[in-house]
C-alpha positions, 0 to 999 in steps of 0.5 A: 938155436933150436926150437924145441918144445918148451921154448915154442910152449914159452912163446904160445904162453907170451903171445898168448898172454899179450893178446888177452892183455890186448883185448883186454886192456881194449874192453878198459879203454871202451868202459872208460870212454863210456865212463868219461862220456856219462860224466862229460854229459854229466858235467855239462847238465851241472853247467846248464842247472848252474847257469840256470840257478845264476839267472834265477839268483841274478833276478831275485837278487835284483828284485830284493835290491828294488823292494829293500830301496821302496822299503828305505827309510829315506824313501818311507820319510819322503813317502809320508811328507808327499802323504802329509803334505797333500793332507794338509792341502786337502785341510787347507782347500776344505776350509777355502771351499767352507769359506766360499759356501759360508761368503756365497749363502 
């Protein structure tokens, strides 16, 4: 086997062509490691702002359970019999007190 010209340009051409698909498949592979780098950054921003828009959730939520059971028509109804029950002790120790000033004048 000879090695002439053409079969060495053929190789230059081959070797050639590897080494710029080398260097450049390289300069691929850094941008993608810097891609997969932002959206890991990004990804783990998302996660904080999720945990925490979960906390805020968490609390209002909690926080309208309290007011809907203040806000209860079982707990309205027993509100105002306390209310209407002291008035009616109010009324009723109104008349006792009248009754004693009228027995003490």
């Amino acid at each position: 086997m000879e090695i002439d010209f053409r079969l060495m340009l053929t190789i230059g051409t081959c070797i050639a062509s590897v080494a710029s698909a080398a260097a450049i498949a390289k300069i691929q592979i850094k941008r993608l490691m810097s891609d997969v780098d932002a959206l890991r950054k990004a990804c783990s921003d998302l996660d904080r702002r999720i945990d925490v828009n979960d906390q805020n959730t968490a609390m209002v939520e909690q926080r309208t359970k309290v007011l809907s059971e203040m806000n209860s028509p079982t707990e309205k109804k027993e509100h105002w019999m306390t209310i209407a029950n002291i008035q009616k002790d109010i009324e009723w120790l109104k008349k006792k007190i009248v009754t004693i000033c009228d027995k003490l004048a």
